[in-house]
Steps between C-alpha positions, in 0.01 A plus 500: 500500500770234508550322856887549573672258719839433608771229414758404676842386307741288713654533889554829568390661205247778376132444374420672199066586435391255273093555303333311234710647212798424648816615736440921614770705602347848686670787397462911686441674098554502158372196304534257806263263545207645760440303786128457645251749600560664821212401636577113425619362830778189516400149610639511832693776701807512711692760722801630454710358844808617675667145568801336482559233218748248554663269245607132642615230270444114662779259510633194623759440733674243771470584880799378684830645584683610238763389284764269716918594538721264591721507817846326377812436757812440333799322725547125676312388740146265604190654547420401813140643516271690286167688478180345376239659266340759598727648776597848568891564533544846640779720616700362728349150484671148367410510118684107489798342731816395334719209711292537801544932540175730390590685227269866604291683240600888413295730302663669190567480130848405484627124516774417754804492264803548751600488813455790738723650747698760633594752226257379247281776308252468279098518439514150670621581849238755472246221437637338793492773737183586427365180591670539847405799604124308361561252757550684771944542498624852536851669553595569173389707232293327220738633194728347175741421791552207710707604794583381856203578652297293206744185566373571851125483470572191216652294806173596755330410198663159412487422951149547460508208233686235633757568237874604550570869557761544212340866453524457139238374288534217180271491220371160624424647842166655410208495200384807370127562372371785435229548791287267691450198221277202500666125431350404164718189358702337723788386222838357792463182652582462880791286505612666156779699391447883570617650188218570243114568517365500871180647415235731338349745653225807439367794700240390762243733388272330243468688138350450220674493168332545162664373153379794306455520142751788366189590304371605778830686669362871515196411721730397784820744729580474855315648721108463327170312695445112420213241670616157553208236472577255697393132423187524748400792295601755839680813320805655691676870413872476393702737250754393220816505665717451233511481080737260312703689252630175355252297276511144486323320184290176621411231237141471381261316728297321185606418126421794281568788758807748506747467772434791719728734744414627802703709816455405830259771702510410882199623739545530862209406739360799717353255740748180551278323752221539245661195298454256804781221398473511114832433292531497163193505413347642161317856587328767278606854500365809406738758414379890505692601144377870520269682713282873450395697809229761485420483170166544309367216364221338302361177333719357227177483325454898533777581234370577154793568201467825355505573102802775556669230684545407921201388708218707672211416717126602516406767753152458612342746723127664516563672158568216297814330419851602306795313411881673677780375394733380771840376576565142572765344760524158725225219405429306744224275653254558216573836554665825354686816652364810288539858529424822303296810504150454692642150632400511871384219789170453443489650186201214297633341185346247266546133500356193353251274671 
């Protein structure tokens, strides 16, 4: 009798039964190819389990704080003082001073572009109102409209400054950012004009962002598990955040390679404490691409190819053994999802030593 064993081919893929005359596909009838006695047991054994396989794909990436904006003022003026590095400029607070008067932070998306006052509508004077009501001002109702009673709560707002109560506001009057933001770059000068560059700034949450290959696009979306490895080897939970849609092509690193082009993946941080004081420093991250739960699995080893075609495993039980042919899903960890007719937990297949 000819000792079968298994082989496998490749990452992922199925092991055909290999004996001395060659490569044997089992077949159910007909002229197929007979596999051993029933009475010949396998190598080794393994059960059928009810797990969950998971799918990660390791990467590398840049801890820090994300990609910088720049804050620009445009208008006359000397900066009279300015943030340094690593300060937070919230709402409310002096993002820089201009000629000796602290120009205040406000949260939004639009940039100051004309001056408003009395009669003045628009997306903007909601922006601003917004922002007052944030701070504490009421009176007035935060709308498209800036009426009498907004002029009112700009001037208790401008008192509470130091600045003059005009009740209007200039575009050079305030900086808007979109949130609480952390001074990168310092780019004006004190003593300097104040049109231009002031500074750059980020979020002040730390993130990690990951120059993917576009190869390797469809592993990643918003939303899915990663592990960030940090440089003393201590692992911290975070999920992808966001997924470039634009690619950007990067020259090779050595002669002979292909210039390669990636999109930007960014990973939050569950735990922010967890990365003590770190800043941009290089961190590796393992993405879950695709995960199975409560599914059947078994050995990778455990598949055999069948002579009609698909894959099968070998049944063992007190009787003997037989092949059933199965249905294959997620590989993953060595092993492989499976289902079909007599496919249970516990259910003892065949495997190689």
């Amino acid at each position: 009798m000819k000792r079968a064993t298994r082989l496998a081919i490749g990452v992922g893929a199925a092991v055909v039964v290999v004996g001395a005359g060659g490569v044997a596909a089992f077949g159910f009838g007909g002229s197929d190819p007979a596999p051993p006695p029933a009475t010949g047991r396998p190598p080794g054994t393994a059960k059928v389990a009810k797990t969950t396989l998971t799918s990660t794909e390791k990467v590398s990436g840049t801890l820090g704080y994300g990609t910088p904006s720049t804050l620009t003022r445009s208008g006359q003026g000397t900066l009279t003082w300015l943030p340094s590095a690593g300060d937070i400029v919230t709402r409310g607070k002096t993002a820089y001073s201009v000629d000796d008067k602290p120009v205040p932070a406000l949260y939004g998306t639009i940039p100051p572009y004309r001056v408003l006052k009395s009669g003045t509508s628009g997306n903007d004077v909601r922006q601003l109102e917004e922002n007052l009501k944030a701070l504490g001002y009421s009176g007035f109702t935060v709308d498209d409209d800036f009426t009498s009673s907004t002029a009112t709560a700009v001037k208790k707002w401008q008192k509470a400054q130091g600045r003059e109560e005009t009740g209007s506001v200039a575009p050079t009057d305030i900086a808007v950012v979109p949130g609480d933001v952390r001074v990168s770059e310092v780019k004006g000068q004190v003593g300097g004009a104040a049109g231009g560059p002031v500074f750059t700034f980020t979020g002040t949450t730390r993130t990690v962002t990951v120059d993917l290959d576009v190869a390797k696009q469809h592993l990643v979306s918003q939303g899915i598990p990663a592990t960030v490895t940090l440089p003393d080897g201590k692992a911290v939970a975070g999920a992808v955040t966001s997924v470039g849609s634009v690619a950007t092509s990067k020259p090779a690193q050595q002669q002979g390679q292909s210039p390669t082009s990636t999109i930007q993946v960014v990973v939050a941080l569950a735990d922010q404490n967890a990365a003590g004081k770190l800043d941009a420093a290089p961190v590796d991250v393992t993405l879950v691409s695709s995960k199975r739960d409560n599914v059947f699995a078994v050995p990778v080893g455990a598949l055999v190819a069948l002579a009609e075609g698909g894959y099968g495993v070998q049944v063992v039980s007190e009787n003997g053994t037989k092949y059933v042919p199965v249905s294959t899903g997620m590989f993953a960890g060595g092993m492989v999802e499976i289902s079909g007719a007599g496919i249970a937990e516990g259910t003892v297949v065949g495997v190689p030593r």
